[in-house]
C-alpha positions as CSV (number, residue, x, y, z in Angstrom):
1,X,109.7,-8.1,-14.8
2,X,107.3,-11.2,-15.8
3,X,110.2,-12.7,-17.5
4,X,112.3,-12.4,-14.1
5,X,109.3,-13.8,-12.5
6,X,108.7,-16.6,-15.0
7,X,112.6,-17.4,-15.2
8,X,112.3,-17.8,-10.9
9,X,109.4,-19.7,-11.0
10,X,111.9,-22.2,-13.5
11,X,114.2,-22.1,-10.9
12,X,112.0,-23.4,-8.1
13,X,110.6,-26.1,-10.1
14,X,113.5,-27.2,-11.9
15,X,114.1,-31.4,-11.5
16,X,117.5,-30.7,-11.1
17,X,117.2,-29.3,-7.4
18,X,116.6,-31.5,-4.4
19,X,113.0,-31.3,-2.7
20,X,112.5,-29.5,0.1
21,X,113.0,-31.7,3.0
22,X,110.0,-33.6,4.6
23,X,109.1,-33.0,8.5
24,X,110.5,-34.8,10.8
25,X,107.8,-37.8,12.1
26,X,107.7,-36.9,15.9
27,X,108.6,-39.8,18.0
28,X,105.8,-41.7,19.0
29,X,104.3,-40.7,22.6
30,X,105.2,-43.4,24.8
31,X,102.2,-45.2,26.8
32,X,102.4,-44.1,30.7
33,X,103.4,-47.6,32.0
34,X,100.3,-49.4,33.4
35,X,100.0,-49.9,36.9
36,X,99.0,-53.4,37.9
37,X,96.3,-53.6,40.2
38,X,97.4,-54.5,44.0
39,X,96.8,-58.0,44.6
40,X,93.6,-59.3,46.7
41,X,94.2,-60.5,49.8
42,X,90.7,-62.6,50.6
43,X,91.0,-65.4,52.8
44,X,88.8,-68.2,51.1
45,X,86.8,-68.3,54.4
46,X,86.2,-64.9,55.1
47,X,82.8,-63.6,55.7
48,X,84.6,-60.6,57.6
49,X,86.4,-57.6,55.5
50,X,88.6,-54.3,56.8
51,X,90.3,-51.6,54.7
52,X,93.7,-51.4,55.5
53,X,95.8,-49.3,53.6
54,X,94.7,-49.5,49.9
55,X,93.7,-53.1,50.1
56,X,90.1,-54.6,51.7
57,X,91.4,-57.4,53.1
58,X,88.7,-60.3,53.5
59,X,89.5,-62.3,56.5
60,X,89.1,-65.3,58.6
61,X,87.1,-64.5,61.5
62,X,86.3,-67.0,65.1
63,X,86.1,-66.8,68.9
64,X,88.6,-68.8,70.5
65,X,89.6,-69.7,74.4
66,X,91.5,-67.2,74.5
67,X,92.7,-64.1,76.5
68,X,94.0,-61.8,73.7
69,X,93.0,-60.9,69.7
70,X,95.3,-63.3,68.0
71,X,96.6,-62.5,64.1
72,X,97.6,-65.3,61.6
73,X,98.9,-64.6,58.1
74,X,99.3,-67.9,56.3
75,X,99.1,-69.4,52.6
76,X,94.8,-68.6,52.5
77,X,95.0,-65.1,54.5
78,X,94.0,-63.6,57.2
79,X,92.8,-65.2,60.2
80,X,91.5,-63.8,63.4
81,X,90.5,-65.2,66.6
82,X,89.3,-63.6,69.7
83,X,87.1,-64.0,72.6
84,X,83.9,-64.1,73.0
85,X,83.4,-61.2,75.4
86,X,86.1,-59.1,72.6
87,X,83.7,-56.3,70.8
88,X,83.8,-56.8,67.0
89,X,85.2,-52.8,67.0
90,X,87.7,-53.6,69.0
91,X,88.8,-56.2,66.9
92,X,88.8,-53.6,64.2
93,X,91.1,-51.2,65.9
94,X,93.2,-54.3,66.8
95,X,93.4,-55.0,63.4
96,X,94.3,-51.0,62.3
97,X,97.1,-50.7,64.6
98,X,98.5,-54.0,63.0
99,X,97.6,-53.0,59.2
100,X,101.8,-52.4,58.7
101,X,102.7,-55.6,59.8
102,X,99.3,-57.4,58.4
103,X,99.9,-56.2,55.0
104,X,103.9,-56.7,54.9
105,X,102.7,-60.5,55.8
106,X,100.3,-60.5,52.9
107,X,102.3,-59.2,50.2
108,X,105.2,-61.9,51.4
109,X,102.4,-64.4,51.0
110,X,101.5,-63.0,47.8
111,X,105.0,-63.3,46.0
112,X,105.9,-66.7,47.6
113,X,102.9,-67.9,46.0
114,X,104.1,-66.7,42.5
115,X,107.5,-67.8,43.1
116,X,105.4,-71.1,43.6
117,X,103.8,-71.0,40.7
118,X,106.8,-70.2,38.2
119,X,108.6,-73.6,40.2
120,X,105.9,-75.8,39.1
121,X,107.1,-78.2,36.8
122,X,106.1,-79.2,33.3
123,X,107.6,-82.3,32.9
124,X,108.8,-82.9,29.4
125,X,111.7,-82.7,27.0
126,X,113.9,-79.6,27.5
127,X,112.7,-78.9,31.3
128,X,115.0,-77.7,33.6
129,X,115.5,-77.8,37.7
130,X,118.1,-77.3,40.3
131,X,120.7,-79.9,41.3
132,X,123.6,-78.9,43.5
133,X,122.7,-75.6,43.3
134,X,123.3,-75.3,39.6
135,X,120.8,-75.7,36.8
136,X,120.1,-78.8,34.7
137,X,118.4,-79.3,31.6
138,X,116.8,-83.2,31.2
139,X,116.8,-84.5,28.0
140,X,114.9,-87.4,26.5
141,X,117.3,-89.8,25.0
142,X,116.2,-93.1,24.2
143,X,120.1,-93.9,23.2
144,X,121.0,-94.3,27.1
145,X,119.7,-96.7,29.8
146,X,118.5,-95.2,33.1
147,X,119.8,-91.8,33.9
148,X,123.6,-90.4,32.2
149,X,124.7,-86.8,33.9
150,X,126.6,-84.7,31.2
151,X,128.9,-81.6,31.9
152,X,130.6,-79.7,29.7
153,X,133.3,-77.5,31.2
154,X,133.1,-74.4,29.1
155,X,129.1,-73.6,28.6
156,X,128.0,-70.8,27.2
157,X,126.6,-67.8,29.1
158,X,123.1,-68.5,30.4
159,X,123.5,-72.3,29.0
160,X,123.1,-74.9,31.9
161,X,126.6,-76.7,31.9
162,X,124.6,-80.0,33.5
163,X,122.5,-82.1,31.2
164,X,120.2,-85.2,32.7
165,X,119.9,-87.9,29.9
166,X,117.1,-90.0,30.4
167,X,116.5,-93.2,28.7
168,X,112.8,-92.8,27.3
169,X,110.9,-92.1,24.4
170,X,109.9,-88.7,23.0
171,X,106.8,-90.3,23.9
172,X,107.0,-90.4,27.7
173,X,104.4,-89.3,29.2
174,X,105.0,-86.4,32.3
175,X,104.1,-89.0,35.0
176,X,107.0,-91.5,33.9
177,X,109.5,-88.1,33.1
178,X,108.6,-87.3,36.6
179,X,109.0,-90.7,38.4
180,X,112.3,-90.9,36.4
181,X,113.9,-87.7,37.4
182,X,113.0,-87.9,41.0
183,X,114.4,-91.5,41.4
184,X,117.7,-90.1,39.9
185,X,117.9,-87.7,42.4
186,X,117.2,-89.9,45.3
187,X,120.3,-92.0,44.3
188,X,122.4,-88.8,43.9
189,X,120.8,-87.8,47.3
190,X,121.6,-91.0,49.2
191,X,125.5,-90.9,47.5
192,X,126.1,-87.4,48.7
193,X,124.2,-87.6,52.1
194,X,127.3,-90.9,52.7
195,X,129.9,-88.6,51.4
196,X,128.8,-85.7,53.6
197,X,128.1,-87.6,56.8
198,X,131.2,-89.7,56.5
199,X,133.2,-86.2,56.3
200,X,131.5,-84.5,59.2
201,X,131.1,-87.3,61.7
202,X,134.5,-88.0,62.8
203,X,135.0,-84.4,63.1
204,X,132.2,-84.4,65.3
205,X,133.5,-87.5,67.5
206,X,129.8,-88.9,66.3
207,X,128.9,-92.4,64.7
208,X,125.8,-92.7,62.1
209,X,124.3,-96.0,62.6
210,X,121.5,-95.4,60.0
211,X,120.9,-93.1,57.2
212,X,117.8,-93.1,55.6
213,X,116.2,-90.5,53.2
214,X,113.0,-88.5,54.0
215,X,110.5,-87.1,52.2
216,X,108.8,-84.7,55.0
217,X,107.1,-81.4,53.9
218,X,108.2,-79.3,56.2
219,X,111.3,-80.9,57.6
220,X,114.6,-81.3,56.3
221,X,116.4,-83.5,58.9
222,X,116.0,-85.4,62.4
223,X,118.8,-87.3,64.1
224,X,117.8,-90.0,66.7
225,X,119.8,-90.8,70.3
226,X,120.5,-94.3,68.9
227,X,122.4,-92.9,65.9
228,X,119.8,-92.9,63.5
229,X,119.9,-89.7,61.2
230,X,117.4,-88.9,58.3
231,X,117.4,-86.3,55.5
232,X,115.2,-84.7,53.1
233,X,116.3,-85.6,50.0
234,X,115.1,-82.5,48.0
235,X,117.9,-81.2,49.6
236,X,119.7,-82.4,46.6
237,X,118.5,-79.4,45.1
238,X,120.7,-77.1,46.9
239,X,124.1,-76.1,46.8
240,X,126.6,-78.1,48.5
241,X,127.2,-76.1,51.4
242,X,123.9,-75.6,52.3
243,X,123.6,-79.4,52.3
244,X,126.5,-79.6,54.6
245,X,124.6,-77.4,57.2
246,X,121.5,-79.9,57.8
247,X,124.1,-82.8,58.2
248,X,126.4,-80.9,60.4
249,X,123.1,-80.0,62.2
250,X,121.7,-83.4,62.4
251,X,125.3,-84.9,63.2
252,X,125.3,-82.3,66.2
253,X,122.1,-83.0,67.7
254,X,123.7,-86.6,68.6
255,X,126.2,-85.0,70.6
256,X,123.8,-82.3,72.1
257,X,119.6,-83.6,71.7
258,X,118.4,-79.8,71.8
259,X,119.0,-76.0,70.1
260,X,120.8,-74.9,73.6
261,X,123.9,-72.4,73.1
262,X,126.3,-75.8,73.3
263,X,124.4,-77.3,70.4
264,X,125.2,-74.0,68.4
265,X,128.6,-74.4,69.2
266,X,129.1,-78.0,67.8
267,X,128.0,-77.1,64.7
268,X,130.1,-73.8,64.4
269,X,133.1,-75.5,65.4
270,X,132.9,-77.1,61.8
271,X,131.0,-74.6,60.2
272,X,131.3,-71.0,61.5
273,X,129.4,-69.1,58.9
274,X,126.2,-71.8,58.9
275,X,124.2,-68.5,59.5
276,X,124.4,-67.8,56.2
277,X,123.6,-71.3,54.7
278,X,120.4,-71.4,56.4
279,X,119.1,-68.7,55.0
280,X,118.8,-70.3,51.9
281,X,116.6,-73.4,53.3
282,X,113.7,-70.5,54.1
283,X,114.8,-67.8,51.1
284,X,114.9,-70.3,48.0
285,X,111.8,-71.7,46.2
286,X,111.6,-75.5,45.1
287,X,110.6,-77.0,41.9
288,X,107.0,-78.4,42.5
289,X,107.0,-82.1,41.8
290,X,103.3,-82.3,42.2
C-alpha cells in the first residue's frame, strides 16, 4: 500500500506532465465613467444668485423704465431688469417659471463658447482653417513668393486635399503668419465675391456699381440704393453656396430695400432652398483671428 502511495505521489510530480493550469486573472473592474461637473453659469456682474434646476445661476440684476421683468441670456450670463416698484420675490418666481428656457439659453451659451475656444487659432506651421467650406492646412515654405494654393485630387481620408504655401521662414513669427493668411483670403474673397455677383446680377435684372469687402462683426452684407453692395469677407470661409445666399440677398435688397414677402421672393426665384444655406451663417463656428 505505501508503495502504491509512493508510486502516485511519482506520478503527480513527475516533470513529464504539464502543470496544473493557472487562474484566470479577472478582467480588471472598469472605472464608473466620471461625471463632469455642470458648468457655472455666473454672470461676471452678479451680486444676485437663484437655484434653478441643478445649477445656482449668479445673475445680472437692475431696475429699468420699464413695465415688465425682462430676461437676457448673452455671452457673460444672466441679466435681469425690472422696475422699481417689482418685489425682489416676484422677480424670483419670474425667474422659476422661466428656469427651462433660462437654462436651455445658458447651456447654448456655454458650448458656443467652447466651440469658440477650440476655433482660436495658433498661428504657425501645420495650422489649419476653413476655406470654401473645405479644410486647409498652411505651410511655411520659404521656396514660394506670396501665397501658392495646392490640391491634390486624391487625398487621403481625413487629409486636407487644400494646402496654403506661404512664402516665409520657419521663423515667422504668429503675427506675420496671421497678417499673411488673412490678406490671402481677402484676395480670394474679393475674386469670388466678382464671380458671384457677376452670375447673380443679371439674373436679378440688378447692376453692382461698387463692391467693396467688409470686415463687420456682426454683419455679413449691406447693399446700398445707389448700387453699392458690401460683403464680409470671412465669408470666404464658407462653402460656396452659402456664399451665394448673402450675395443673392444683398443683390435682392436693390430690387426690393426691405425683408417684406416680395424681397423673399427675389431671392427664391434664384435660390429656392436659401433656408437651408442660412442656417449655416448662425450654426457654424469661425476660426478666431484675434
Amino acid at each position: 500500500m505505501a508503495s502504491a502511495r509512493r508510486h502516485e505521489t511519482a506520478q503527480q510530480l513527475s516533470l513529464f506532465d504539464a502543470p496544473p493550469a493557472a487562474p484566470a486573472p479577472r478582467p480588471p473592474v472598469a472605472a464608473p465613467p466620471r461625471a463632469e461637473p455642470p458648468p457655472r453659469f455666473h454672470h461676471p456682474r452678479a451680486h444676485r444668485a437663484i437655484a434653478l434646476g441643478e445649477h445656482l445661476v449668479g445673475y445680472e440684476f437692475r431696475r429699468a423704465r420699464r413695465r415688465s421683468i425682462g430676461f437676457v441670456v448673452g455671452a457673460e450670463g444672466l441679466s435681469v431688469s425690472a422696475p422699481r416698484w417689482v418685489a425682489l420675490a416676484e422677480v424670483e418666481q419670474a425667474l422659476q417659471a422661466k428656469a427651462g428656457w433660462i437654462l436651455r439659453k445658458l447651456h447654448e451659451q456655454h458650448e458656443r463658447a467652447q466651440r469658440l475656444q477650440a476655433a482660436r487659432v495658433v498661428w504657425q506651421d501645420g495650422t489649419t482653417l476653413p476655406f470654401l467650406g473645405e479644410t486647409v492646412i498652411v505651410l511655411l515654405d520659404p521656396r514660394v513668393s506670396g501665397a501658392q494654393l495646392d490640391s491634390e485630387a486624391q487625398a487621403l481620408p481625413g487629409v486636407p486635399r487644400l494646402t496654403l504655401h506661404l512664402g516665409l521662414p520657419q521663423t515667422a513669427s504668429q503675427g506675420q503668419i496671421r497678417e499673411a493668411v488673412q490678406s490671402w483670403l481677402q484676395r480670394q474673397a474679393r475674386r469670388v465675391f466678382e464671380e458671384r455677383c457677376a452670375h447673380f446680377a443679371p439674373r436679378l435684372g440688378v447692376r453692382v456699381r461698387r463692391l467693396s469687402l467688409s470686415s463687420a462683426a456682426t454683419r455679413w452684407g449691406s447693399a446700398s440704393a445707389d448700387g453699392s453692395v458690401r460683403l464680409n469677407w470671412r465669408l470666404i470661409h464658407f462653402a460656396l453656396p452659402v456664399i451665394d445666399y448673402v450675395v443673392t440677398h444683398e443683390l435682392a435688397h436693390l430690387r426690393e430695400m426691405n425683408h417684406s414677402a416680395a424681397f423673399w421672393e427675389v431671392v427664391r426665384s434664384v435660390l429656392p432652398d436659401f433656408e437651408h444655406h442660412r442656417g449655416a451663417l448662425r450654426s457654424e463656428v469661425l476660426p478666431a483671428f484675434d
